[in-house]
C-alpha positions as a printed NumPy array, in Angstrom:
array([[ -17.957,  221.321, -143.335],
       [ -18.119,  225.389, -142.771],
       [ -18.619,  227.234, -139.811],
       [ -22.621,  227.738, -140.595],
       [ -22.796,  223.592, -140.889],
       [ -21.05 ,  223.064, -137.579],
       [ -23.042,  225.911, -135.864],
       [ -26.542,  224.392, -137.659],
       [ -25.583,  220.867, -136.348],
       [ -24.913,  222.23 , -133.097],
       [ -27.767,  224.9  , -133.026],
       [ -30.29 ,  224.37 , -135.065],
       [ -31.009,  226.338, -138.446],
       [ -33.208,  228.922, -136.525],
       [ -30.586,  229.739, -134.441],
       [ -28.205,  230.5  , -137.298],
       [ -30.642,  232.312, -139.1  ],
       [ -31.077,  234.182, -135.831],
       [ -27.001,  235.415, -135.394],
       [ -27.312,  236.168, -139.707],
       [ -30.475,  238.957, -139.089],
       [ -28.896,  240.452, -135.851],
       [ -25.775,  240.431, -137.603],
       [ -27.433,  242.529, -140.623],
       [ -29.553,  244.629, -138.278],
       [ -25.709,  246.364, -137.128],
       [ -24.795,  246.001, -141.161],
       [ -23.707,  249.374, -141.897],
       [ -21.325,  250.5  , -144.389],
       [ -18.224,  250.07 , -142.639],
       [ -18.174,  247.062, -141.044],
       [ -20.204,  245.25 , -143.745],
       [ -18.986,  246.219, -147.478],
       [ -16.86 ,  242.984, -147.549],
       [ -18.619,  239.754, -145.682],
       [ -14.968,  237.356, -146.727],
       [ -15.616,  234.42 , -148.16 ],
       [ -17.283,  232.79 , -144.975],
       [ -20.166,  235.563, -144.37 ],
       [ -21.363,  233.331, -141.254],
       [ -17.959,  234.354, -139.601],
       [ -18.674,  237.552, -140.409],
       [ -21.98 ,  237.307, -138.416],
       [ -20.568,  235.474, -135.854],
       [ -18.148,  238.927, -135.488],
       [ -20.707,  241.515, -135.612],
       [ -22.727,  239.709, -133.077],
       [ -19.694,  239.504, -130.757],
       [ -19.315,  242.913, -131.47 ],
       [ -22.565,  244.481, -130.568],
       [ -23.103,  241.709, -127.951],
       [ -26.115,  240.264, -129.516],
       [ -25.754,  236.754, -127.067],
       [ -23.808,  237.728, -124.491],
       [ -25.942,  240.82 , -122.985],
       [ -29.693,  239.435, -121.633],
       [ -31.598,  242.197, -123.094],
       [ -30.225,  241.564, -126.692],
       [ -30.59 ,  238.01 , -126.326],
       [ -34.311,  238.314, -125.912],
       [ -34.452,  240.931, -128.597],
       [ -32.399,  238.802, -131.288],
       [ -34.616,  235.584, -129.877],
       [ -31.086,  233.95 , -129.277],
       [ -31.919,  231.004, -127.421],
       [ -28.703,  228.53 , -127.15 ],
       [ -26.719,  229.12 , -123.839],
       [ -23.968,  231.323, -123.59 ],
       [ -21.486,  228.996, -122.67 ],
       [ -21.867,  226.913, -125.669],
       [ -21.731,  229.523, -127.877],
       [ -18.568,  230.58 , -126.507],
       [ -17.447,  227.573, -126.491],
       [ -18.731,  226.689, -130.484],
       [ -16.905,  230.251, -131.65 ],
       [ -13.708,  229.253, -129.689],
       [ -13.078,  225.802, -130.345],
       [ -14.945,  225.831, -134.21 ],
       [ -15.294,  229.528, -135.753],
       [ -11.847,  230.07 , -136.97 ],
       [ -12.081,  233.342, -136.75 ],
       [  -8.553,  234.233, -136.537],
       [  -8.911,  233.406, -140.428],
       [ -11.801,  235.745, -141.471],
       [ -10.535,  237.837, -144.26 ],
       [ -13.45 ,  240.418, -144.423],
       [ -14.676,  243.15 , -142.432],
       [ -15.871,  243.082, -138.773],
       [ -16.513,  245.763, -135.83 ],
       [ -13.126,  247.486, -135.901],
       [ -13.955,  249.177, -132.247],
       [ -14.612,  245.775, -130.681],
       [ -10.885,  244.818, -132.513],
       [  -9.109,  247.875, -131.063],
       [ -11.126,  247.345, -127.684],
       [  -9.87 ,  243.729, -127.632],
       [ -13.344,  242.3  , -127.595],
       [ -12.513,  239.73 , -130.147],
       [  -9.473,  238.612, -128.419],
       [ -10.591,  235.482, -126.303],
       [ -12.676,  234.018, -129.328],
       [  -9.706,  233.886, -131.553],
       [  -7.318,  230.72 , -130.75 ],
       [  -3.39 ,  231.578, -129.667],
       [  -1.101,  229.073, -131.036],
       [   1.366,  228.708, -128.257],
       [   4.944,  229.534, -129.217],
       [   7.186,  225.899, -128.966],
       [  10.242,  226.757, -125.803]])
């Protein structure tokens, strides 16, 4: 099942299709030119860069309804996106926004 299944059964369709036009609104031709081969991680980034669910004011703007938490909680525990092999918002990588979405495989002692 992809990441745009598991977010759909968890979500709801309109709520995908929601995070996939916020996502393209903050397209540009940087952080955009290659989607990987899983565009809905590639949404999933951009809207984690630009804070499309996290901040109140572009929650009501994108029409993002699902809580925070779960969304969080989805893009931890399902998104994979330590494996997204396309572009993303490179200042939210350098600024270490992405960092506690993307799963740490702990080092065996």
């Amino acid at each position: 099942m992809s990441v745009r299944d598991r977010f759909v059964k968890r979500f709801g369709e309109e709520e995908a299709k929601r995070f996939e036009f916020a996502a393209e609104e903050h397209a540009n031709d940087i952080n955009s030119k290659n989607k990987g081969k899983d565009p809905f991680k590639w949404a999933l980034l951009i809207c984690i860069g630009y804070q499309c669910f996290e901040k109140e004011v572009y929650r009501k703007y994108h029409r993002i309804t699902a809580k925070l938490k779960e969304i969080n909680q989805f893009i931890i525990e399902d998104a994979d996106l330590g494996t997204h092999d396309g572009d993303f918002d490179y200042l939210s990588l350098f600024a270490g926004v992405y960092n506690k979405y993307v799963s740490k495989k702990k080092e065996p002692r």
